[in-house]
N, C-alpha and C positions, 0 to 999 in steps of 0.2 A: 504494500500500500504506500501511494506516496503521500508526504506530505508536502502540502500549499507553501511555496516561501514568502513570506509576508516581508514586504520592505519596509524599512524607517522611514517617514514622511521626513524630507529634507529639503528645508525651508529658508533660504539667507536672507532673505529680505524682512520676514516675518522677524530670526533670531535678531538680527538687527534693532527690530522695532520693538519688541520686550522692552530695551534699554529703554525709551520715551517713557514707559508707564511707570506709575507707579507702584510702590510695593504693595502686594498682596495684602501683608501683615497691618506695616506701620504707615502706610499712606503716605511715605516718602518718596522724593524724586529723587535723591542723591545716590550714586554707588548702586547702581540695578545692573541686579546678574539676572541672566537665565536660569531657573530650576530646572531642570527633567527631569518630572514624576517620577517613581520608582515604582509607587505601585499603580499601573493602567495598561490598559489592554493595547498599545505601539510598544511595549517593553518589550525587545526579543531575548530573554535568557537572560541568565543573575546577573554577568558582569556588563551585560550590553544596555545601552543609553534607551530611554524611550524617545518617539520622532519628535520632534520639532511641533506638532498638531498638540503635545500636552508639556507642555512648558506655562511656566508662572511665573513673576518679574517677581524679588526679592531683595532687598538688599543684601550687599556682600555680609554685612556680619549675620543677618536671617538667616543666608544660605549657610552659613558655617555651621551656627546654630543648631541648625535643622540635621546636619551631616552629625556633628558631636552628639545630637540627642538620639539619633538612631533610628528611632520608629516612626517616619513619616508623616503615617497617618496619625498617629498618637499626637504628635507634634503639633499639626493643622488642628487636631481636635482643641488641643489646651489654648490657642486663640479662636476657636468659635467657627471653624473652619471644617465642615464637614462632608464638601462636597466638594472639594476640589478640584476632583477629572471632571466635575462638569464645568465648573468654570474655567476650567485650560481648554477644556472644547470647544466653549461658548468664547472665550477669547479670540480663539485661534478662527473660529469661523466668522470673526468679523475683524479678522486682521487686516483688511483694507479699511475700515476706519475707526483710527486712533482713538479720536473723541469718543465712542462707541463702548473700546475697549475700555478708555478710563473711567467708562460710566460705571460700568458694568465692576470696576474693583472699587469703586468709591462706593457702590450701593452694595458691600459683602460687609456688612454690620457683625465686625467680629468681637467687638468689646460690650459687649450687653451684659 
C-alpha cells in the first residue's frame, strides 16, 4: 500500500508578512518571529517543521518561552489560547490582507 506524500505549504511572502503582525500573546509589534505549530495537521514527522499555512507571529522572547516551557498547547492554554491551529489557519487564509490578519489577533481576548 502506498502512502500519499503530503508537502509542506511553503510560503515566503506570507513568512515574511508574520513579521508586520502582531504578537499573538502580548499584542506587540517589536521583535516578531514566526512560530510553526508543533502540534497541527502540515507537521510531517517529530523532527520536521509544520508548512508555513500554520504559523503564528510571537515575539522573540514568547517564542523562546514557549520552546523552554515545552508543551505547546499547555503553553497557549495558560494565556487563554485554545484554539490556535485555527487561528494560524484563519490567518494564513487571509494572508493577503494585513489589516484582516491584525484584526483577527487583536480580537483573540487572551487575558480574561
Amino acid at each position: 500500500m502506498l502512502i500519499p506524500k503530503i508537502k509542506r505549504i511553503k510560503d515566503k511572502k506570507w513568512l515574511h508578512n508574520i513579521h508586520e503582525l502582531p504578537c499573538l500573546i502580548t499584542k506587540t509589534t517589536h521583535g516578531i518571529v514566526a512560530h510553526h505549530l508543533l502540534r497541527c495537521p502540515s507537521r510531517l514527522g517529530m523532527g520536521g517543521k509544520s508548512g508555513d499555512n500554520h504559523i503564528v507571529p510571537l515575539t522573540d522572547s514568547m517564542h523562546k518561552a514557549l520552546h523552554n516551557f515545552g508543551d505547546e498547547t499547555k503553553f497557549f492554554e495558560n494565556y487563554g489560547i485554545e484554539n490556535v491551529v485555527e487561528i494560524a489557519e484563519e490567518l494564513y487564509y487571509n494572508k493577503n490582507d494585513l489589516l484582516a490578519c491584525e484584526q483577527i489577533i487583536l480580537e483573540v481576548d487572551n487575558f480574561d
